[in-house]
Structures are given as structure tokens and as C-alpha cells.
DOGUKOL-657047 format. One line per 3 residues: number of its first residue (from 0); their letters; for each residue x, y, z of N, C-alpha, C. Coordinates in pm, 1 decimal, padded with zeros to 6 digits. Layout:
! residues N
NUM	A	X Y Z X Y Z X Y Z ~ ...
This chain:
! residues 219
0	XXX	00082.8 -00115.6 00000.0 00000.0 00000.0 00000.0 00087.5 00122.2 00000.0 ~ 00059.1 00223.3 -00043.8 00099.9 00324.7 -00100.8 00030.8 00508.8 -00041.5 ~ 00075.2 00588.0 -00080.1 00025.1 00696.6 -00059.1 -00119.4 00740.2 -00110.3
3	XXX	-00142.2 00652.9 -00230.0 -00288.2 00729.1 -00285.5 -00379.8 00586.9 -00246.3 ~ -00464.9 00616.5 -00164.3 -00594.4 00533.7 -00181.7 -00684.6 00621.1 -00070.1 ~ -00831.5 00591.4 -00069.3 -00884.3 00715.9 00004.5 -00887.2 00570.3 00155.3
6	XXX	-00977.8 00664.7 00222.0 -00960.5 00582.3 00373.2 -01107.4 00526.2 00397.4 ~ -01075.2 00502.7 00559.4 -01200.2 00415.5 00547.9 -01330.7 00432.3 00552.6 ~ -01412.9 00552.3 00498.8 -01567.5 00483.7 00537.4 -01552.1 00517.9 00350.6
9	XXX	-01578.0 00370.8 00285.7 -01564.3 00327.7 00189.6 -01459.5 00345.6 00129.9 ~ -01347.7 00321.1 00188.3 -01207.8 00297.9 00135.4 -01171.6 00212.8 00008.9 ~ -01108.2 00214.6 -00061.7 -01093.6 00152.7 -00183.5 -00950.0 00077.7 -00121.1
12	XXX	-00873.7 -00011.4 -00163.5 -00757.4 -00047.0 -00155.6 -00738.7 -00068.9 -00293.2 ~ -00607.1 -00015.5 -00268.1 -00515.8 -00097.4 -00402.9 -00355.9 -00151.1 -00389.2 ~ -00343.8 -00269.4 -00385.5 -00169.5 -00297.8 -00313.8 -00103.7 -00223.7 -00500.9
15	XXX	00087.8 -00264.4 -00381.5 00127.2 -00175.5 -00486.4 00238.5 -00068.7 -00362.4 ~ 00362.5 -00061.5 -00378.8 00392.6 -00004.3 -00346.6 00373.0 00192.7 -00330.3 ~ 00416.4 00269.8 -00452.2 00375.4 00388.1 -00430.5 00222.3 00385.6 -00430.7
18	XXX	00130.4 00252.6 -00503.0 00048.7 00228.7 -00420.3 00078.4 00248.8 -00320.7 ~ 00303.0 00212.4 -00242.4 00356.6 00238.8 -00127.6 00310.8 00346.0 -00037.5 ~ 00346.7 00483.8 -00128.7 00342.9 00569.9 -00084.1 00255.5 00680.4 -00151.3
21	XXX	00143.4 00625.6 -00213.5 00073.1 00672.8 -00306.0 -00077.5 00627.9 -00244.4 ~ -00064.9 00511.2 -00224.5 -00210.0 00424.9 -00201.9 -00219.8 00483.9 -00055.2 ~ -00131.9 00504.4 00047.8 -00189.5 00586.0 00148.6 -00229.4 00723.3 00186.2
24	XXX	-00170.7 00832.7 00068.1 -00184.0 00938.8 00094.8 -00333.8 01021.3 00027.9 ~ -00320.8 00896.2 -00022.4 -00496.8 00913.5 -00105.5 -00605.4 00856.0 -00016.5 ~ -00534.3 00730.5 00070.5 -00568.8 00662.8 00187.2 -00566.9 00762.8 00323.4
27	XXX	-00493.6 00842.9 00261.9 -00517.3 00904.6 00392.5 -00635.0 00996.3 00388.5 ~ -00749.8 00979.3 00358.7 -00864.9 01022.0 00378.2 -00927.0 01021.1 00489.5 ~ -00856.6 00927.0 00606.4 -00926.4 00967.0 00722.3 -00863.6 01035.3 00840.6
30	XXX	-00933.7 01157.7 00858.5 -00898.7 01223.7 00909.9 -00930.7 01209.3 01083.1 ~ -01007.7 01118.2 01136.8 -01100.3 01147.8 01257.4 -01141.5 01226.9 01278.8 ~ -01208.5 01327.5 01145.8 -01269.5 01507.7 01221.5 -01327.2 01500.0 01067.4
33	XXX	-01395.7 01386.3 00941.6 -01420.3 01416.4 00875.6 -01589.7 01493.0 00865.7 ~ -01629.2 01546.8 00904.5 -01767.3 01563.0 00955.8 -01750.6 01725.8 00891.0 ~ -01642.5 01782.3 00845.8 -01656.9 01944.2 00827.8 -01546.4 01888.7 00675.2
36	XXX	-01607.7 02016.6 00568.3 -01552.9 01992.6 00440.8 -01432.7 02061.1 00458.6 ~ -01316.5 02038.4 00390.0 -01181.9 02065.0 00417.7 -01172.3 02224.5 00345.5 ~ -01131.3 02345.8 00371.9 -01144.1 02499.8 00324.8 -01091.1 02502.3 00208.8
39	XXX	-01097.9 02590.0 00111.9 -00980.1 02621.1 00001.1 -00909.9 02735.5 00071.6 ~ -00797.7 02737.9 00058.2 -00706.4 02840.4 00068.5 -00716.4 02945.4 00053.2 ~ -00694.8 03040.5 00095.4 -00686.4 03154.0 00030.2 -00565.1 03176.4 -00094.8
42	XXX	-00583.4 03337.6 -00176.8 -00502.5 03280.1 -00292.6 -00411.6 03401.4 -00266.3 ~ -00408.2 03428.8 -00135.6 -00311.7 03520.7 -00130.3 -00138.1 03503.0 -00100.2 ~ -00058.3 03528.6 -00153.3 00091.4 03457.9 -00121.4 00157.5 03460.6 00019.6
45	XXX	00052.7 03534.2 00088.0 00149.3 03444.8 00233.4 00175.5 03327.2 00231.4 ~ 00275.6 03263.9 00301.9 00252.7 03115.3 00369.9 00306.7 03015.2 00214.5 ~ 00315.5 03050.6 00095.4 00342.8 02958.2 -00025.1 00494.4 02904.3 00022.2
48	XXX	00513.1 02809.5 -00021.8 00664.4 02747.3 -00024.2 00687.0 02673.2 -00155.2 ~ 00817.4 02688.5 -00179.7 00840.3 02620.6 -00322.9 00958.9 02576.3 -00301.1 ~ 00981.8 02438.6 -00314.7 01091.6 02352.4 -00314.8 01133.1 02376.2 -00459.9
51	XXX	01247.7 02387.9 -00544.8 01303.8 02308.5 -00611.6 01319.2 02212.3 -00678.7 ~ 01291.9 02210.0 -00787.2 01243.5 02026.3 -00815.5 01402.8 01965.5 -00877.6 ~ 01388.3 01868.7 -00861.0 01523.3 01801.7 -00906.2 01679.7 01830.0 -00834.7
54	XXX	01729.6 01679.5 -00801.7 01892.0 01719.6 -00742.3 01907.0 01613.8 -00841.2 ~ 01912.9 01545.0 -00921.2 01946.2 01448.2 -01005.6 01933.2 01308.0 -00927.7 ~ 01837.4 01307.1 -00839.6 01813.5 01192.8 -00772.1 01712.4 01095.3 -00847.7
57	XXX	01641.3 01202.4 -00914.6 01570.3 01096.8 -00994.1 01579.0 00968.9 -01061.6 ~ 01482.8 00886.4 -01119.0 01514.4 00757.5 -01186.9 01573.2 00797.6 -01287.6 ~ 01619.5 00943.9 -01371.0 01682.1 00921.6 -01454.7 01833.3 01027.0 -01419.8
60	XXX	01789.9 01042.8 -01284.4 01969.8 01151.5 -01250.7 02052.2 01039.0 -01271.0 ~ 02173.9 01066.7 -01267.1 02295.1 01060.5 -01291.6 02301.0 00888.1 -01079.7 ~ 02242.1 00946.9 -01032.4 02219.1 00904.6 -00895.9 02102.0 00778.1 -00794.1
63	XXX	02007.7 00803.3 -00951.5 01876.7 00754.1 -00921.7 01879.0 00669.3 -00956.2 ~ 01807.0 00522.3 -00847.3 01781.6 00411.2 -00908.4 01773.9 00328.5 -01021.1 ~ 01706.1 00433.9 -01127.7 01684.3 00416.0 -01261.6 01797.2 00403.7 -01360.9
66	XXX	01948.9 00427.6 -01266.1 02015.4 00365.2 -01359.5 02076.8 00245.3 -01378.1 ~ 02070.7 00183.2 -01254.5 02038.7 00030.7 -01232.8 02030.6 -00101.9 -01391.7 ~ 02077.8 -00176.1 -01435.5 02050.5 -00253.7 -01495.4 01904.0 -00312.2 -01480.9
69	XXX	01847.4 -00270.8 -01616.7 01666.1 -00344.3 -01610.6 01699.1 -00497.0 -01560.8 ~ 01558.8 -00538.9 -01487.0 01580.9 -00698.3 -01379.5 01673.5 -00733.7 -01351.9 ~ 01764.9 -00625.1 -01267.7 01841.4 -00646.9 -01104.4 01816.4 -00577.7 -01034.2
72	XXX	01790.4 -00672.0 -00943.4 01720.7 -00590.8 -00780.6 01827.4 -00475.9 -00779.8 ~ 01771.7 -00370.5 -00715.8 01876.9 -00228.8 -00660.3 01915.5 -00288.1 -00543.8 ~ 02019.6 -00195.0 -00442.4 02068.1 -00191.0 -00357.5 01977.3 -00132.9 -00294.9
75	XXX	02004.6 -00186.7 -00126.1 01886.4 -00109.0 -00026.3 01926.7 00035.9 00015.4 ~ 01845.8 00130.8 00048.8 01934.1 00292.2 00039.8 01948.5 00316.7 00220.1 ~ 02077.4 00224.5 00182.1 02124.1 00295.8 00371.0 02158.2 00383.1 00364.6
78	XXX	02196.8 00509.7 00292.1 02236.3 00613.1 00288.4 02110.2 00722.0 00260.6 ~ 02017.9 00646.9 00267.8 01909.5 00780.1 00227.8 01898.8 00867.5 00326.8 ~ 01907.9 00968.2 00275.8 01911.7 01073.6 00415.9 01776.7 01089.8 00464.5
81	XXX	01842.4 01112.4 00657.1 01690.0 01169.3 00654.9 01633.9 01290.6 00663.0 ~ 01523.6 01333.3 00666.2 01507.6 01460.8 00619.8 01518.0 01551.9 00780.9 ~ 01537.3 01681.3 00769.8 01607.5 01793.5 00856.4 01500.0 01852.0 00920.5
84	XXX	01473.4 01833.6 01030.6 01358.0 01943.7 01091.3 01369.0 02063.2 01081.9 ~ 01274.9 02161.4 01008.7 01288.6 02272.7 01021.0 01306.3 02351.0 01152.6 ~ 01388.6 02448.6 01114.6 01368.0 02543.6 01275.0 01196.6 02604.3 01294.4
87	XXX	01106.2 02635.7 01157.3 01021.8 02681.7 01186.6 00903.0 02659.3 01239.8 ~ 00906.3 02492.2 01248.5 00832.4 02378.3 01313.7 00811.3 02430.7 01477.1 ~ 00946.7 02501.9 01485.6 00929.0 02521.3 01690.1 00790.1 02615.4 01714.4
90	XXX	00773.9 02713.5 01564.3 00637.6 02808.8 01589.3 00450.3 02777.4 01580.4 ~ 00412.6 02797.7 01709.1 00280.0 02775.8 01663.7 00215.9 02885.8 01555.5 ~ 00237.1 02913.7 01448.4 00198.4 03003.5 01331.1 00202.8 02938.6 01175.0
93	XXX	00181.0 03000.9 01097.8 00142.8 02960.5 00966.4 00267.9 02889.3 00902.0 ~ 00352.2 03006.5 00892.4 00495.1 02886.4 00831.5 00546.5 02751.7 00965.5 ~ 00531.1 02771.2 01118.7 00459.9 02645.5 01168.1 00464.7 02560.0 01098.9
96	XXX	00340.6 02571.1 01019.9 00255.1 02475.7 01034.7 00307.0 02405.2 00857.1 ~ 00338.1 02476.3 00785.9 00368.2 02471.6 00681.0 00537.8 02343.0 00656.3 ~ 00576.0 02378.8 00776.6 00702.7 02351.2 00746.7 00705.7 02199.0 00829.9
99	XXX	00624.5 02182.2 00917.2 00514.4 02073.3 01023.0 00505.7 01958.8 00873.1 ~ 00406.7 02046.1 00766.6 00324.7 01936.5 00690.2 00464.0 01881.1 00564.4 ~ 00555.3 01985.8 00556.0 00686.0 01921.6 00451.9 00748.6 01835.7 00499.4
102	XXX	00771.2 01820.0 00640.2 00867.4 01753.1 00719.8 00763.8 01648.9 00685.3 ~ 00646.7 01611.9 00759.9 00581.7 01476.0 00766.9 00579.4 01409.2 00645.4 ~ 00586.0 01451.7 00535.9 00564.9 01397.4 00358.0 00702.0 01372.7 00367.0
105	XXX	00811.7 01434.1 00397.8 00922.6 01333.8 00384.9 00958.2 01234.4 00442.8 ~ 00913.7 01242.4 00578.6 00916.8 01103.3 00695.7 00852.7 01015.7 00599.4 ~ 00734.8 01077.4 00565.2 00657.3 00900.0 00440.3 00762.3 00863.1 00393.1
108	XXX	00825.5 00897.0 00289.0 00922.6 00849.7 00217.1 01023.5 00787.2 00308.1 ~ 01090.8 00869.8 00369.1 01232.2 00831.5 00444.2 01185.1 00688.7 00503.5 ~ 01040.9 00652.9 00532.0 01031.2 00559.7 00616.8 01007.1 00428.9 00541.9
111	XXX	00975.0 00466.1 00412.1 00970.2 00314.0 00316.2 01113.4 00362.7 00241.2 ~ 01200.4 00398.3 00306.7 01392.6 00380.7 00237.0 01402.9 00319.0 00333.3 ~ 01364.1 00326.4 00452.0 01455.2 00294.6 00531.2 01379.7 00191.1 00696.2
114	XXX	01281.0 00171.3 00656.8 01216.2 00100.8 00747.7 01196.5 00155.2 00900.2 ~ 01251.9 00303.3 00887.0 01255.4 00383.1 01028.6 01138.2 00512.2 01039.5 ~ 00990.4 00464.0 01153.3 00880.1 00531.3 01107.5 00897.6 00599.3 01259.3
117	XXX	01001.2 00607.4 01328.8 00992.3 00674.5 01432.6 00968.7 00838.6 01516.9 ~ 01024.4 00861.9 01403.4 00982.4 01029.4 01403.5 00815.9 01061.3 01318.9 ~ 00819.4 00956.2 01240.6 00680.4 00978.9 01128.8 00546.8 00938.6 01300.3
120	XXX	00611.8 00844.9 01350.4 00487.7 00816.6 01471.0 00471.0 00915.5 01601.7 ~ 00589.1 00954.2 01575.8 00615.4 01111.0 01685.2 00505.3 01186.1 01651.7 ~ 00509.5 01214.2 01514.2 00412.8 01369.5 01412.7 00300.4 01293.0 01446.5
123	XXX	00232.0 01177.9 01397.3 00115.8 01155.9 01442.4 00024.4 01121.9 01528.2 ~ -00102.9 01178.7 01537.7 -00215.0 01198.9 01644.1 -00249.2 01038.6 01667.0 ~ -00289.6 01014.7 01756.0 -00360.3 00865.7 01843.7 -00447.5 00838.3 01736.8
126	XXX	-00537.9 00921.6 01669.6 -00695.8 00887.4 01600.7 -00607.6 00905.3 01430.8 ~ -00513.4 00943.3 01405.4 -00483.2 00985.8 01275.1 -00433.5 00831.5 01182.4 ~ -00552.5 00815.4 01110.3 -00591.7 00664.9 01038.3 -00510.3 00678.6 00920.6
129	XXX	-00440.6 00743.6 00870.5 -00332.2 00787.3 00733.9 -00232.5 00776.2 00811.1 ~ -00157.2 00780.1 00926.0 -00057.2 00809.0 01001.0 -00029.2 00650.7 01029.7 ~ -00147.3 00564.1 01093.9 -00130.3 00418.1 01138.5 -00112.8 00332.4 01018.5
132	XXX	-00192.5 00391.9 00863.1 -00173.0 00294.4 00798.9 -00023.0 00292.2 00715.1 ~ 00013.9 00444.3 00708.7 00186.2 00458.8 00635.5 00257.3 00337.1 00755.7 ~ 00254.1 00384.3 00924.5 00335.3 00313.2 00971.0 00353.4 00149.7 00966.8
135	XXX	00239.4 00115.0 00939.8 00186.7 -00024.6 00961.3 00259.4 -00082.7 00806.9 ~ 00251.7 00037.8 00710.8 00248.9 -00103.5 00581.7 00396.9 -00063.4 00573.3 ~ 00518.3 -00007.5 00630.9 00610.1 00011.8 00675.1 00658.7 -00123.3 00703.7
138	XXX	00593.5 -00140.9 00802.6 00673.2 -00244.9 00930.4 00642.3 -00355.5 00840.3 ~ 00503.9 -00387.9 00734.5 00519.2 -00498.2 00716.0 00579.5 -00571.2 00589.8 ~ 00655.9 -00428.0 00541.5 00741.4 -00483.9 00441.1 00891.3 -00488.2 00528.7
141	XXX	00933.9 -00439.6 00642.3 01059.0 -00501.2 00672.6 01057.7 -00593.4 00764.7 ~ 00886.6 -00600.7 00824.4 00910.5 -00761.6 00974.6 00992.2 -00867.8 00870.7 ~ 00965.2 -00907.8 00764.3 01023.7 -01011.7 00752.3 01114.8 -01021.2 00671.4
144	XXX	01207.4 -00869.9 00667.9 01352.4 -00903.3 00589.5 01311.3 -00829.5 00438.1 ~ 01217.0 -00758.6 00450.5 01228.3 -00704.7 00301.0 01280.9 -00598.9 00343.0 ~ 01247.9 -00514.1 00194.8 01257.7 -00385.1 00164.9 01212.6 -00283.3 00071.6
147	XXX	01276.6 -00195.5 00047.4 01221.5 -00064.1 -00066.7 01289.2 00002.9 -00042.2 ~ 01331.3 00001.2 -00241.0 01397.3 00125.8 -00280.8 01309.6 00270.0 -00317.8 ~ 01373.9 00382.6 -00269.0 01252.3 00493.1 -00255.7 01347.8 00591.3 -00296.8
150	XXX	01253.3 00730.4 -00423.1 01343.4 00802.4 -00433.4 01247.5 00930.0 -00355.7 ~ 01338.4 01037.6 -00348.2 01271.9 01159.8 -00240.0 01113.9 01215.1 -00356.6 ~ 01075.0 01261.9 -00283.1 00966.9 01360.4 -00312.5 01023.4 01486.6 -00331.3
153	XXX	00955.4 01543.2 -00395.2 00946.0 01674.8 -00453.2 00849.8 01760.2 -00473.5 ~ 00834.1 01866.1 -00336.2 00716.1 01931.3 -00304.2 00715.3 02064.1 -00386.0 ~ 00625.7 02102.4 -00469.5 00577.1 02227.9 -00543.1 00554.8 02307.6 -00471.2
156	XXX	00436.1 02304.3 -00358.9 00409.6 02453.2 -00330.5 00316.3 02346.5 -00161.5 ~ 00295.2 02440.4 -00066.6 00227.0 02402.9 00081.9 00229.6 02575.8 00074.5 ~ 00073.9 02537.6 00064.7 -00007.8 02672.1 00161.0 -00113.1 02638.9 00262.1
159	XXX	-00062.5 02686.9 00402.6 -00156.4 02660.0 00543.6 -00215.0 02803.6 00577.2 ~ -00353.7 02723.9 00583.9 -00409.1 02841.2 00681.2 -00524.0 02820.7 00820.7 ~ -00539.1 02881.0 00875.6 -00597.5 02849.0 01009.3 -00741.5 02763.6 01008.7
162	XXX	-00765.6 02686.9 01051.4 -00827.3 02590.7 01060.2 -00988.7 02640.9 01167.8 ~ -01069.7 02669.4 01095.7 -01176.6 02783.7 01190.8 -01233.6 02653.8 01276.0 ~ -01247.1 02564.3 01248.6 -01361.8 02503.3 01298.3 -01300.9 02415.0 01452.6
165	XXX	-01197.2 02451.3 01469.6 -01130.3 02426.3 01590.6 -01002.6 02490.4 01653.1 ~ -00971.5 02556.9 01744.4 -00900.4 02640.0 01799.7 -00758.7 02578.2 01817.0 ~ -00666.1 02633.0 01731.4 -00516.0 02618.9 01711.2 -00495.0 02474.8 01625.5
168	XXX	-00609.5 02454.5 01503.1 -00564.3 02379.9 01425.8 -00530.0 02435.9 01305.3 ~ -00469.8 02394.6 01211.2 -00388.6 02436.0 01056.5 -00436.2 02350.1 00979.9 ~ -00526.3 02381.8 00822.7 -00521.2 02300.1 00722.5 -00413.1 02366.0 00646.6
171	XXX	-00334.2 02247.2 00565.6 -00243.4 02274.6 00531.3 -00304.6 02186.9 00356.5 ~ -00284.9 02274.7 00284.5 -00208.7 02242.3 00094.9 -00105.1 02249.8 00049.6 ~ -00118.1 02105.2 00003.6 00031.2 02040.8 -00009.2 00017.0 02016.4 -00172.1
174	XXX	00090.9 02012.6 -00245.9 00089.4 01965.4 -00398.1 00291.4 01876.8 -00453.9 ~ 00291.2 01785.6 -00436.5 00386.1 01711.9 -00493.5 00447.3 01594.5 -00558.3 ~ 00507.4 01603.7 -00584.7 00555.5 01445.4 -00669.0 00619.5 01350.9 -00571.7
177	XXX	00560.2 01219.7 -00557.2 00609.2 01149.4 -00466.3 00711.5 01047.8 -00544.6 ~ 00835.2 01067.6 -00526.3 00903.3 00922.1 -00593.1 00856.5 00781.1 -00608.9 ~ 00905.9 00719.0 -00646.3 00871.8 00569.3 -00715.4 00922.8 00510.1 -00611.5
180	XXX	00860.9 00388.7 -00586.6 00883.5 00295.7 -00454.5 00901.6 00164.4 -00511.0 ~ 01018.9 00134.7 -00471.7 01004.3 -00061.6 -00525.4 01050.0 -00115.6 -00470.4 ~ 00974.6 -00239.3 -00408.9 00960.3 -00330.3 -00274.8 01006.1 -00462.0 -00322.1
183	XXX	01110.4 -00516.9 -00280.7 01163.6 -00660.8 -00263.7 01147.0 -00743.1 -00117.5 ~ 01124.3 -00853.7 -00155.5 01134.5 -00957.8 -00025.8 01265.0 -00981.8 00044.0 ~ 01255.7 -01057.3 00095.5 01353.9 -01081.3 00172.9 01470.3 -01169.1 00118.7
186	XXX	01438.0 -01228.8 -00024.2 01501.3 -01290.7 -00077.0 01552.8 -01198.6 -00220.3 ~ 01527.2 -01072.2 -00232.3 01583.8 -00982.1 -00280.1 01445.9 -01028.9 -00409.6 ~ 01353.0 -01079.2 -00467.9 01260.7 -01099.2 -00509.2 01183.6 -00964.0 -00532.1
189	XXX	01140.8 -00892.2 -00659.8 01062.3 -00848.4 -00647.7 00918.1 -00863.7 -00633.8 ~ 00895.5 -00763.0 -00511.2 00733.7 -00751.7 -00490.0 00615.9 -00695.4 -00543.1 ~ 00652.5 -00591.2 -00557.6 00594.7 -00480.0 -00623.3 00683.9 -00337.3 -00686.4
192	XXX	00610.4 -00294.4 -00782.1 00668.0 -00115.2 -00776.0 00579.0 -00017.3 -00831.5 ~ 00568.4 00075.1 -00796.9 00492.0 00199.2 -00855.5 00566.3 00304.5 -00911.3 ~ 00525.5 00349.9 -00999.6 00607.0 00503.9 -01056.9 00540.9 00628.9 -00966.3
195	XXX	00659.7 00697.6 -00987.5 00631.1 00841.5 -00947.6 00493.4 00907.7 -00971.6 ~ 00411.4 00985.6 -00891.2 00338.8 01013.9 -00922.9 00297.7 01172.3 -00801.5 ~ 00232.8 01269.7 -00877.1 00191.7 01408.5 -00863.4 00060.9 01404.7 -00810.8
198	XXX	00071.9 01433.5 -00639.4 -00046.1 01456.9 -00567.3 -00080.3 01587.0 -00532.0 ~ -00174.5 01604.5 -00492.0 -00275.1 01697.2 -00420.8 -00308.1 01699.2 -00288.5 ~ -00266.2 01685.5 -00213.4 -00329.7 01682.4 -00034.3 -00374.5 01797.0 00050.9
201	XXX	-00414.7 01725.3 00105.0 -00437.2 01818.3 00238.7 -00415.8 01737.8 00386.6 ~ -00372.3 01839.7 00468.9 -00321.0 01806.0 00627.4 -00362.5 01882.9 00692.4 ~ -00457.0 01815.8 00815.5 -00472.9 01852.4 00931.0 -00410.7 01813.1 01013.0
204	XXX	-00339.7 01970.0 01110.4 -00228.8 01996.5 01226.2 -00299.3 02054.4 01323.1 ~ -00202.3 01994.6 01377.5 -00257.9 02083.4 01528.9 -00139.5 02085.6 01648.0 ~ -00117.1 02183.6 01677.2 -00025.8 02242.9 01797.3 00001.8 02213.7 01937.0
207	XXX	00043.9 02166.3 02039.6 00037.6 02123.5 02136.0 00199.1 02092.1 02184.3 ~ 00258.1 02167.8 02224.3 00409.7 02187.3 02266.7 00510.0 02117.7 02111.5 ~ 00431.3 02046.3 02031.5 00490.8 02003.2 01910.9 00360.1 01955.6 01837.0
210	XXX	00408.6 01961.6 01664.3 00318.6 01965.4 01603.3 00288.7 01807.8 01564.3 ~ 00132.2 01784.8 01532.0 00092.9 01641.3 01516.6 00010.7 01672.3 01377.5 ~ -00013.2 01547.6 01315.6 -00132.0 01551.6 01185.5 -00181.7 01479.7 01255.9
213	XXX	-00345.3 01541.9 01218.8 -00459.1 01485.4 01291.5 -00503.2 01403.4 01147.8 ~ -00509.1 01414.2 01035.0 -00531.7 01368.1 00943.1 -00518.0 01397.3 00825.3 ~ -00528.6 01326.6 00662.3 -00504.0 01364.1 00549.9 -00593.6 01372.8 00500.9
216	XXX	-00620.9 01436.6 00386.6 -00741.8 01406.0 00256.5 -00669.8 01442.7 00131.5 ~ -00697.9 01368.4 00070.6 -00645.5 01366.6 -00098.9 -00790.6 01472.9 -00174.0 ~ -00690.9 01472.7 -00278.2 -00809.2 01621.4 -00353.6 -00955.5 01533.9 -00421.5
């Protein structure tokens, strides 16, 4: 399972790795607070962020998986870095909250490179059903000796704004390309893989001496 699939009250599944990291973030439709429709943004440029796209990590950089010989397993990425907490994460305010929802989209990733969802379970809330299912389909591609090769994401633009319908929460818009995920067994066997693919989200945050996602929704 993956980043895109919606959640559960009539959840669809689809296995599949970026199904990996694809099938959950579309999965991450449940929010535990779905009862209020998620805001549009305002279209004013506070609060926008724009990553950069490309370090040549891609499947076709100079760096990226993709240059691999077609049918041989890759190498597992012990070197994938992990991603850097912002300093601006320490603020309960808009870039907060903004910099809250970039960090958690890279923990997805970092955590199917590397089988380490420990900081990704830090960020998430007790009730946050997108948060249990990234960690869960995590663990159950390395309980028994597998893995996944994962390349980074590449976020376009996160605009947050205050969240009316509850006091010191943040919806946050997110728009990015999630790398390609490809999952081997334990016998170096492939399992699955998904290509890269360009989402739409949304994240609900919320503040409390550190920041948590209360939940996702796909567009």
C-alpha cells in the first residue's frame, strides 16, 4: 500500500507499493474530524513554499535508481538521508505549520527507504488513520527481511491556513511528486513497484508543545 488510496468509510484499496506511498496518501482520507468539508485556501501569497524540483536523484539523474541494470534488484538505500527538521516547526503560526506538513511527507518516504517510522509516529495523532496505515504497511514490508527502494519527493508549493472550525488547528495544501517505490522480499525478489506520481493533499495539524497531523485528505 501506497500513498494514494482514500480511507475508510468506503475505502478503496489498491496494493502496490507507491500504491507504497501513493495508495496511502490518497488513503489518507481519514482524518477522525471528517464531519466538516476541508477549506480552500486563500489565494493570497502568504505562507506559499516552493521547493526546487530536481537534485538528479531521480530515476533518470545521474544518482537515481533508474540507472540500475533493467531486472536487477537495486541496492537497499542505507544512505538515504533523513530529512532535517525545520527550525520553523518550533512556531505555533502559519509557516509552523507549513514547514510541520513538509517535514511529515518526507518522513513518508524516508520511512519506506529505510524502514525507520519513528519520528513519522512522533508527528502523528492517536486517532490519525493515514498516520497508522503509512506506519503499519512500513513495518510490514521489513518484519520479515524485506525492503524498498525509494526516491525523495518533490514538493511544489504548501499553503496553510488556520483551521476555523477548531481552535489552534492548521489546514495545510500540499501539492507534490512522490518518488517511485520498489519493494523486494527478503530474498531480494521483487514484490511490487509503482512510478512516481503528482499529488494533491491536504493536512490537518494541530499544535500542542509540538506539532501532530490529525489527518489527510487527498483532492
Amino acid at each position: 500500500m501506497a500513498w494514494g488510496q482514500s480511507c475508510s468509510r468506503g475505502a478503496r484499496t489498491r496494493s502496490g507499493v507507491v500504491g507504497l506511498v501513493l495508495a496511502v496518501l490518497v488513503l489518507a482520507g481519514c482524518t477522525g474530524q471528517q464531519e466538516e468539508p476541508v477549506p480552500e485556501p486563500s489565494n493570497g501569497p502568504d505562507g506559499q513554499v516552493t521547493t526546487p524540483a530536481g537534485d538528479g536523484q531521480g530515476p533518470d539523474g545521474p544518482d537515481g535508481p533508474g540507472t540500475e541494470p533493467e531486472g536487477e534488484p537495486q541496492e537497499p538505500e542505507e544512505d538515504y538521508p533523513a530529512p532535517e527538521r525545520p527550525a520553523a516547526m518550533e512556531n505555533n503560526d502559519i509557516d509552523g505549520a507549513e514547514a510541520a506538513a513538509t517535514y511529515f511527507l518526507e518522513l513518508v518516504q524516508y520511512g519506506y527507504a529505510t524502514g525507520d517510522t519513528a519520528e513519522l509516529t512522533d508527528m502523528s495523532a492517536d486517532d490519525c488513520s493515514f498516520c497508522e496505515l503509512i506506519a503499519g504497511a512500513v513495518d510490514e514490508i521489513y518484519a520479515d527481511g524485506g525492503r524498498a527502494v525509494a526516491e525523495p519527493i518533490m514538493v511544489e508549493s504548501v499553503i496553510a491556513q488556520i483551521w476555523t472550525h477548531a481552535d489552534g488547528d492548521y489546514a495545510v495544501e500540499t501539492r507534490f511528486r512522490a518518488g517511485a517505490i520498489t519493494e523486494y522480499d527478503d530474498n531480494d525478489e521483487l514484490v511490487d513497484e509503482s512510478p512516481s506520481e503528482d499529488l494533491h493533499l491536504w493536512l490537518l495539524l494541530t499544535y500542542e508543545d509540538s506539532w501532530h497531523v490529525e489527518g489527510v485528505e487527498s483532492e
